[in-house]
N, C-alpha and C positions, 0 to 999 in steps of 0.2 A: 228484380235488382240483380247486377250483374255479380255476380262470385267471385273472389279472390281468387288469386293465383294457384297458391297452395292447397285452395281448395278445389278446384278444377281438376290439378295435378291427385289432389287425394281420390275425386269418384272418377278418375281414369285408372288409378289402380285396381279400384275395386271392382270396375266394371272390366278391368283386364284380365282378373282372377276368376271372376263369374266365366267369361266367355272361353279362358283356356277350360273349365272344367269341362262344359258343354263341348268344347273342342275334345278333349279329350275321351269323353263318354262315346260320343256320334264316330270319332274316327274322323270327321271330316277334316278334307286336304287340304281345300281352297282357305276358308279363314286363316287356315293354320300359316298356310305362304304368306298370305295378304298382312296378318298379322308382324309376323317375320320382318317384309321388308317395309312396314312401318316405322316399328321399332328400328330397324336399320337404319330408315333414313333418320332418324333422330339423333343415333348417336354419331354417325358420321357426321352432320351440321356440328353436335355437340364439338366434336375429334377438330370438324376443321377450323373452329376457332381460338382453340386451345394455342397454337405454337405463336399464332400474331399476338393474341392476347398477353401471352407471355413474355413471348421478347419486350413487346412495344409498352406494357405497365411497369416492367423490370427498372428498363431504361429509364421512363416517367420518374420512377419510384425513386431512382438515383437522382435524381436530376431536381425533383421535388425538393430532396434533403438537399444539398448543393454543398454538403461537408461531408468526407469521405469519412470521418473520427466519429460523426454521429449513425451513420450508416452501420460502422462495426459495431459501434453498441447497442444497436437495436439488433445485429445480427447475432451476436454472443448471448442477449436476452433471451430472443426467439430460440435458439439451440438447446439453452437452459431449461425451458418450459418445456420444448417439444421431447427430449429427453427424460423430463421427470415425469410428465403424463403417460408415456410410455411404458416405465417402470412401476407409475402405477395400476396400471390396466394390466397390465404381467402377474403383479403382484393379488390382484384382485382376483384373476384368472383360477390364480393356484390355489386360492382359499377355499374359494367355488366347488374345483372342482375333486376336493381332498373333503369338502363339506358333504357333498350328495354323491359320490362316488358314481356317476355313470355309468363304468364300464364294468362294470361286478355284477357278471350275469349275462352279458353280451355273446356271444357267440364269435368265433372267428372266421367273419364273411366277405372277408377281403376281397375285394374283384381285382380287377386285373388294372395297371397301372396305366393312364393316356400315355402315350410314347414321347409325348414332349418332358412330362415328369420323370420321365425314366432317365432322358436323356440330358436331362437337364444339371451342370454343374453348378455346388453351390461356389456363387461367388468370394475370393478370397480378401484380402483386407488390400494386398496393391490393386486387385482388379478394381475394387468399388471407387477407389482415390481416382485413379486413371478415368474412368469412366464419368469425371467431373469435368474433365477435358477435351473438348470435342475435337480431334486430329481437323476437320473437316463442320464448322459452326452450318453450311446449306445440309451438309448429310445429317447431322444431328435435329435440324429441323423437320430432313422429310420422314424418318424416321421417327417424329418426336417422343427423343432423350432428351425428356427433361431436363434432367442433371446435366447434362452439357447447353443445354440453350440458357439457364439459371445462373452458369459460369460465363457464360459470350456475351452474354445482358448486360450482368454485374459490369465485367470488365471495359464492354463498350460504353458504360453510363459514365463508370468510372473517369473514363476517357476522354467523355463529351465536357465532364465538370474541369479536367485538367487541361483541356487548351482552351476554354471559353468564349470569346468572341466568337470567334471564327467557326464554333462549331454549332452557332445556333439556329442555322439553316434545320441542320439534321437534326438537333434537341427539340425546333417545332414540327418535324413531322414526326417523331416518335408520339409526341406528344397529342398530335392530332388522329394518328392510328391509332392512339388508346382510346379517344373518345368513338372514332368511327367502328371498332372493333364490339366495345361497347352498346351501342347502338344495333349493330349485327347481332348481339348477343340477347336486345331485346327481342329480335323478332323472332329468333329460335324459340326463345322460353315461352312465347304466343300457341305455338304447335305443341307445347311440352305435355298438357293434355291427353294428348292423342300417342304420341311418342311412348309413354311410361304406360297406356294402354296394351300400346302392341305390344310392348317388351312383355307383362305381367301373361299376355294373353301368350307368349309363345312359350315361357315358360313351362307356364301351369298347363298347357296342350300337348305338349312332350312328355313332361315327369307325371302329370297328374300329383293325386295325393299318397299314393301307397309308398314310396319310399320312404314318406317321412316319418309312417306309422314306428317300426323298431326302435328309430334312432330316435323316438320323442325327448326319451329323460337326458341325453348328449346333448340336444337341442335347446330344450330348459336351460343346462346346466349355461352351457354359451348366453342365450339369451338373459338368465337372471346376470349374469360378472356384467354384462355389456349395458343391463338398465342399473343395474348401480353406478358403472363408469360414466355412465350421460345423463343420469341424473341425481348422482349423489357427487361425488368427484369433481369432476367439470364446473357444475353450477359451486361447488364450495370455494372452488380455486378463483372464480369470477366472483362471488362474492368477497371473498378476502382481498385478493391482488387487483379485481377491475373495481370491485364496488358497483358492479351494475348487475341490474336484476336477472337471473337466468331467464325465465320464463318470459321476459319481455326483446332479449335478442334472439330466442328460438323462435317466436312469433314473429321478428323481423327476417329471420333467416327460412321458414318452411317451405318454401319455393325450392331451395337448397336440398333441404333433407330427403325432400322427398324424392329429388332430382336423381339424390345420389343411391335412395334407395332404389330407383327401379333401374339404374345405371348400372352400377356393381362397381364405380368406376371417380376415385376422386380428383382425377384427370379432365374426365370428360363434366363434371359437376362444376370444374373450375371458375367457368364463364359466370354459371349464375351465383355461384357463391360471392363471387366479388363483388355481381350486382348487389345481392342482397345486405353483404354487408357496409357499401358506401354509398348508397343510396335509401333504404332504410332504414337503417343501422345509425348512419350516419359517420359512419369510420373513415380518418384521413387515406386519399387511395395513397400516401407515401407510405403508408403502413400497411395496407392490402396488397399494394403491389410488390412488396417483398415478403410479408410472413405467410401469406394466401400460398403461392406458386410455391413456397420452398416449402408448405403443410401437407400440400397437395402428394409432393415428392418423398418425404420423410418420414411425414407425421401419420405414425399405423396405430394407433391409440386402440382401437377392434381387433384388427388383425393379429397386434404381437399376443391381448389378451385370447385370442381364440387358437392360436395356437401355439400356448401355453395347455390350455384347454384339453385340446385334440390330442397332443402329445401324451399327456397325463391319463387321459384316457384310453388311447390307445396302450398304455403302458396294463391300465386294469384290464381291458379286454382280452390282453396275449396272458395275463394272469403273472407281470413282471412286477416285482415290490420295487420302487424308485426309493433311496435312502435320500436325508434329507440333502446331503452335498450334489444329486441328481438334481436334485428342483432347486438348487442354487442355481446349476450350469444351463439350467431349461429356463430360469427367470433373464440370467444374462445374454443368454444365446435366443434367445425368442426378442427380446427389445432388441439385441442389436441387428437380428435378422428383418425385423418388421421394418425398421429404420432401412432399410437396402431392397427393401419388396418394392419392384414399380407399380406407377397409381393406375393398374389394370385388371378387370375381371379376375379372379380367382388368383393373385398374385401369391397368395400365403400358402399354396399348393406347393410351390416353388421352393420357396423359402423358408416349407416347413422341413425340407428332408435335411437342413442345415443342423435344425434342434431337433431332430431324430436320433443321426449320428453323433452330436454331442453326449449323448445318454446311450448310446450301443443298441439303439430301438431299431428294428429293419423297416427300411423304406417303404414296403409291398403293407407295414399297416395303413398306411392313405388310405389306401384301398374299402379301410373298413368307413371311411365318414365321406367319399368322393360323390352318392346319393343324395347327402345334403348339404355338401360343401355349398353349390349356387345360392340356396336359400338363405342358409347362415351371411354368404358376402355381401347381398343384401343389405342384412343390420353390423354387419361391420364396419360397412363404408360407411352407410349413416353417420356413425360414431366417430370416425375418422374426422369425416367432414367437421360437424359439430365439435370436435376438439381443435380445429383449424379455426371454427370462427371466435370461439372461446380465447384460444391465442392469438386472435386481432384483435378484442378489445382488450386483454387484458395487456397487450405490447402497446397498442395506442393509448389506453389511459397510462402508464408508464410513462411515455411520451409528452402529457400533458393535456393530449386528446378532452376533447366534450360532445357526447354524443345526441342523437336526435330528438331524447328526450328528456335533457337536460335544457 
């Protein structure tokens, strides 16, 4: 009998993890490369469908609604949730990790900073607004900035609905590029198998397992805040405001999660998430195709909790006592930074030196958790994703929405 999706996607991880350790034991080259540009090609199919996807469901999604008044109030919705999940994944973060204390006892083993982290300015409050604006909508594409193609969309659907007639040439190719993108998107998640194999296998071929030995109870500490936020939180918030079962939309989504967990990536996860949740799921795409891409881009549900996390920790480690108006300005400043971290590999690296310096913490401690940063984004993107599709059904039942198993 042929196997699910998700479960395909499940024994290519496992079989990715087996094969990096044996990679890693023997030293051999060859897997290790072959590995490599597997996983590569994956997530580049993944990358190249991402910006058509985007524009072309954006505009759909506008176009779907064909009232620009009901568009806002699904977007003011969406804001409201994506914001309050945030702040509680933050809040969860801190409880965590003021409950099992991590860093009491750690050593100060700081390695030495990537040069892009060093180099890297945090973004200020006009840069991120500005950065919603693409001077150049072809540059913002081949670059894909999201945040600027989310703004070109918006405005060109907007556009399409405000001259009408005349603009329904281009309303049915948008319209038709979302299904044909779609369709593209099936036959990537075909190879996804194989894809989340190589990634797992180049991982675990590189680092092996000794680095994660010290930093186990750090690790714990992240991973228990992040299984409460995905599965106590989330599924509460769905049950309250969606009334629809958790464990019956993870089931429709596992193709997704697991996509994003061997991805690190809730950019590149984008394609199948959508899949999973309007075909599946059952979710209206005028509702996918707006709260999906803008969840993808904002919604750091993992990231803001882990570093919340990381910072607190980092703060026991150097042997700094944080007073309680510290872990105010770490709960504020960690949600507002995760909300401005791009849907990219290890983005929270970034945009952790933002809630460093809020707290007077020095930059160079990264250094102490940069061993197991990769593994931890893993399950943070997970959680990201999964709080993305949590805010589709719960903004489409809002909506009026009835899903595929009603």
């Amino acid at each position: 009998m042929k196997l699910k999706l998700h479960w395909q996607i499940f024994i290519g991880i496992i079989f990715g993890v087996l094969l990096g350790v044996v990679i890693h034991v023997t030293g051999a080259g060859w897997p290790l490369t072959l590995s490599k540009l597997v996983g590569d090609v994956f997530v580049s199919l993944l990358r190249m469908a991402v910006v058509p996807l985007i524009l072309a469901s954006m505009v759909s999604g506008v176009l779907s609604t064909g009232d620009i008044r009901k568009l806002g109030k699904m977007g003011l919705k969406t804001l409201v949730y994506y914001l309050a999940t945030t702040g509680l994944a933050v809040l969860v973060g801190i409880i965590m990790v003021n409950l099992i204390r991590p860093g009491i006892g750690v050593e100060k083993m700081a390695e030495a900073l990537p040069e892009e982290v060093v180099q890297a300015a945090p973004p200020g409050p006009s840069e991120l607004i500005l950065r919603l604006i693409p001077t150049n909508p072809f540059k913002a594409m081949a670059e894909t900035d999201v945040l600027g193609i989310i703004f070109f969309a918006l405005l060109l659907g907007f556009a399409l609905v405000a001259v009408g007639e005349r603009a329904q040439p281009l309303a049915r190719f948008f319209e038709a590029l979302t299904a044909v993108m779609m369709r593209i998107t099936h036959w990537i998640m075909r190879i996804s198998p194989f894809g989340v194999a190589g990634l797992m296998a180049e991982m675990v071929g590189k680092l092996g397992l000794e680095p994660f030995i010290p930093l186990l109870k750090y690790m714990g500490t992240v991973m228990i805040g992040l299984a409460f936020h995905f599965l106590v939180t989330l599924p509460l918030l769905l049950l309250i405001f969606g009334r629809l079962n958790p464990f019956w939309l993870m089931k429709q989504g596992l193709s997704a999660l697991f996509t994003a967990y061997s991805t690190d990536s809730s950019a590149a996860t984008l394609p199948v998430t959508m899949a999973c949740t309007e075909e599946n799921a059952g979710i209206p795409r005028r509702v996918t195709s707006f709260v999906l891409p803008l969840g993808a881009t904002i919604n750091m549900d993992g990231t803001a909790l882990y570093e919340a996390v990381a910072v607190i920790f980092i703060a026991q480690a150097w042997g700094v006592a944080l007073e309680p108006v510290q872990q105010i300005m770490i709960f504020i400043t960690a949600t507002l930074a995760a909300i401005g971290a791009a849907p990219i590999p290890s983005a929270g690296l970034f945009t952790m030196i933002i809630v460093l310096e809020a707290v007077g913490l020095p930059t160079k401690g990264i250094g102490l958790i940069l061993a197991v940063d990769r593994i931890l984004d893993m399950f943070r993107t997970t959680t990201n994703v999964w709080g993305d599709m949590v805010g589709s059904a719960i903004i489409a039942r809002t909506e009026g929405a009835k899903f595929s198993n009603e």
